[in-house]
N, C-alpha and C positions, 0 to 999 in steps of 0.2 A: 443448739443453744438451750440452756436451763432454761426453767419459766420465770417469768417474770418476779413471778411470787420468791421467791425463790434466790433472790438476785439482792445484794444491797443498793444503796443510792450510784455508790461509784460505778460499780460495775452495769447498772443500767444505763449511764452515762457512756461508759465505754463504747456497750453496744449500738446505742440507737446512733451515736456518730460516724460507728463504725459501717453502720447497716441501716441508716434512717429511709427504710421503705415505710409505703402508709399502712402497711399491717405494726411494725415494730411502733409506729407513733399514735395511732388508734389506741394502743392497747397499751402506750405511756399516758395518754388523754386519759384513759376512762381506769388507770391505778388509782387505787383508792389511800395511797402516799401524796403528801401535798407536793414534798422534793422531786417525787417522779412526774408527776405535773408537769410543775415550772421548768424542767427539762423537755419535757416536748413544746412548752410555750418558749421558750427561748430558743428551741431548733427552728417553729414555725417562723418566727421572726426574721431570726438569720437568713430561712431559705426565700423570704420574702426581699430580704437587703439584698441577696445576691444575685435576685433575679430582676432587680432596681438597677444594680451595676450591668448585667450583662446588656441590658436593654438598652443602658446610655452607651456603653463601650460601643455596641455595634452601631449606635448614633455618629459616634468619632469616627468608623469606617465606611461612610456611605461613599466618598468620592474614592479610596482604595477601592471597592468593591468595584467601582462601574471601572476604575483601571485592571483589577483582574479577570473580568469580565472580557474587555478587550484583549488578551493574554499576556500585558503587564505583569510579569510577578514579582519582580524584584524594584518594590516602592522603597526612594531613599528619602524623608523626612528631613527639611532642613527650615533651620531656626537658629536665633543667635540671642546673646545674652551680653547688654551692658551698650547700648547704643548709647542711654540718657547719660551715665557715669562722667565727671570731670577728670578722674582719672582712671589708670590701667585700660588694658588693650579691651575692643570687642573681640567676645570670643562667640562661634558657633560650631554648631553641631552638623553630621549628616549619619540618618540611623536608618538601616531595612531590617524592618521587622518580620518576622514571620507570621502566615497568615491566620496561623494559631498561636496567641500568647495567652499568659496569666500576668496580666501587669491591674490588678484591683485598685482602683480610686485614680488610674492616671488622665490625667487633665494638664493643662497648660503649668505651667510652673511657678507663675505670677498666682496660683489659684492656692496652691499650696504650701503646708507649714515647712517650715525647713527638714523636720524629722523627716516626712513622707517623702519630701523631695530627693532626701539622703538614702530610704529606703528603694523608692521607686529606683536612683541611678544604679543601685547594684540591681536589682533585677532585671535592669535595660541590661544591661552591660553584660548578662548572663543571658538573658532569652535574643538577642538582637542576631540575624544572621549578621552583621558587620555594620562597624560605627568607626566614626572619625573625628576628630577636632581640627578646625581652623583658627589662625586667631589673624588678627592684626595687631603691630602695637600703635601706642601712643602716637609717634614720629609720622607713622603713616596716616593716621590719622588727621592729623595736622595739616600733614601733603595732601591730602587726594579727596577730603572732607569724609565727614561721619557715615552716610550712605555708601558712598564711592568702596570706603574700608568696609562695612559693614558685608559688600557685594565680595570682596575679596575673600573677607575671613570665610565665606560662605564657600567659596570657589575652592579654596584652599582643603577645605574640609571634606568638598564632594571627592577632590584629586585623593584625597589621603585614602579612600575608599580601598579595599582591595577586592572588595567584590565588586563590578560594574553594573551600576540599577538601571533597570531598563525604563525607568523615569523618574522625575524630581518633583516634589511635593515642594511648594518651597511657601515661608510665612510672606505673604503680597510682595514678596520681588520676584524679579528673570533675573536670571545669569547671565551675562554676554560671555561669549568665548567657552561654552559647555556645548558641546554638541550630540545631549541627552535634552529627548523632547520634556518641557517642564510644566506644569501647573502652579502658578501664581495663587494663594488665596489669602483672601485680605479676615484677619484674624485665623488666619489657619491652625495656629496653636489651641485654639477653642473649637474647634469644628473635623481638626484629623486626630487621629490617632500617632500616625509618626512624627507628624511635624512636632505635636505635644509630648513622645516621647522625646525628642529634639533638641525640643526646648528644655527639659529635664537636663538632660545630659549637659546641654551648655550655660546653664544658670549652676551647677552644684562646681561645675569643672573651674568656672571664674570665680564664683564665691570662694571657693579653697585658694586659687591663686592668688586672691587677694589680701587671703589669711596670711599665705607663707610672705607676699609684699611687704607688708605690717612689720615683717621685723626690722625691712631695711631700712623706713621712714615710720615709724614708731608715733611722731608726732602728728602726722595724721589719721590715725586711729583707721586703717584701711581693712582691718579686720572686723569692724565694725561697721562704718558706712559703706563700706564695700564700692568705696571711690564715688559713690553718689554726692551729690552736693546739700548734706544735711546742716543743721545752720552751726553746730560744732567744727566740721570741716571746713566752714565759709569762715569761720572765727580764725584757725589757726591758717587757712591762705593766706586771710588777711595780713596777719602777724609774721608771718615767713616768707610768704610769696608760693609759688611752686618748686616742688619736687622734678625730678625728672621723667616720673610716671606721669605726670598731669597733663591735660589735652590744650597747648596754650593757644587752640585757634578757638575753642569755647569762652563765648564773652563772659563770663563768672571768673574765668582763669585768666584772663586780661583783666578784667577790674582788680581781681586779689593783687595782679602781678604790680599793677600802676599804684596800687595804694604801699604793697610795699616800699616798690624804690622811693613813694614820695616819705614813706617813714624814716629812711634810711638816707636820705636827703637832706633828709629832718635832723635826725640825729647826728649825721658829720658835720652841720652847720654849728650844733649846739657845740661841740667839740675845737 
């Protein structure tokens, strides 16, 4: 390599990224250019942020570890997305990840922006030895109560698997009827790393479902509150009743449903 001296701004840029050993950064420190400075102070930074991240990542892997440890390799992460929602299905995830990723900033999904979260699912979906979805819909929801579906959509997700994990991470539920030893953890989305990528996977997968729903009922803006019961959504229940997508054993969607028909009560009387 040419010397330093020797080198414009860009091209010392090139190098020291390409080559940031503490001799190439020593000897951008003590340049007597102010631009090749603040190139090594924004490298020292960076290499400070990203040794911030690896420290908390391997914080999300503490109970993986003491499972690969025991010769556990194959951890499948399971988490779901949309239990609170008045309407559309819950949907969840089941992810095994490999013992070596590059997934930077991954956290719970509740923790982040929608962009990251967009970003973060292609990278799952790229680094993951194998991932699945489960859902439930609405109908079953109804049947069998929010937990009950919630336990299914999860079950569903593990089955969809094509690699078999030789155990289940799962956010504070058990499975019944899995007969893979499992780990229950209560906030687990905040504390593993698979179940948090998981939860990625099945928060971006229903937020998009609920996009493409939006066009079939348009009037409740599903695109936007993403079937939650935001007080826009509560307006037009009110004024409509539900949809077919709606959860009608959730008392929010029985109040809408009863205020409807008495509007429409209302109305054929006035008639």
């Amino acid at each position: 390599m040419e010397p330093l001296s020797q080198m414009n701004i860009r091209e010392v840029e090139e190098a020291l990224y390409k080559n940031p050993s503490p001799r190439m950064l020593s000897a951008c420190q003590n340049d007597p250019r102010q631009g090749v400075r603040q190139l090594a102070v924004r490298l020292v930074k960076y290499q400070q942020a990203q040794a911030l991240e690896e420290t908390r990542i391997q914080k999300l892997l503490v109970e993986e570890q003491k499972l690969w440890n025991q010769g556990y390799l194959l951890l499948a992460g399971i988490d779901e997305a949309g239990r609170g929602p008045l309407a559309g299905p819950v949907v969840a995830a089941a992810c095994i990840l490999p013992a070596q990723f590059d997934l930077s900033g991954l956290n719970d999904s509740k923790m982040l922006t929608e962009s990251k979260r967009e970003k973060l699912y292609t990278q799952i979906q790229a680094q993951a030895i194998d991932y699945a979805i489960g859902s439930a819909e609405p109908a079953e929801i109804d049947a069998l109560n929010i937990l009950q579906a919630t336990k299914l959509a999860m079950k569903r997700a593990v089955e969809g698997l094509t690699v078999r994990p030789h155990y289940l991470l799962i956010d504070a539920l058990r499975l019944p009827g899995i007969h893979i030893p499992q780990l229950p953890l209560v906030r687990g989305d905040q504390i593993s790393a698979t179940i948090a990528a998981a939860s990625i996977l099945a928060k971006v997968t229903r937020d998009r479902l609920m996009v493409e729903l939006h066009a079939l009922y348009p009037e409740y803006t599903f695109s936007k509150n993403k079937g939650y019961g935001t007080s826009e959504h509560m307006q037009v229940l009110r004024r409509l009743g539900p949809c077919p997508l709606h959860r009608r054993s959730f008392a929010p969607v029985k109040q809408g449903t009863s205020v409807s028909l008495e509007r429409k009560v209302g109305d054929a009387a006035e008639c």
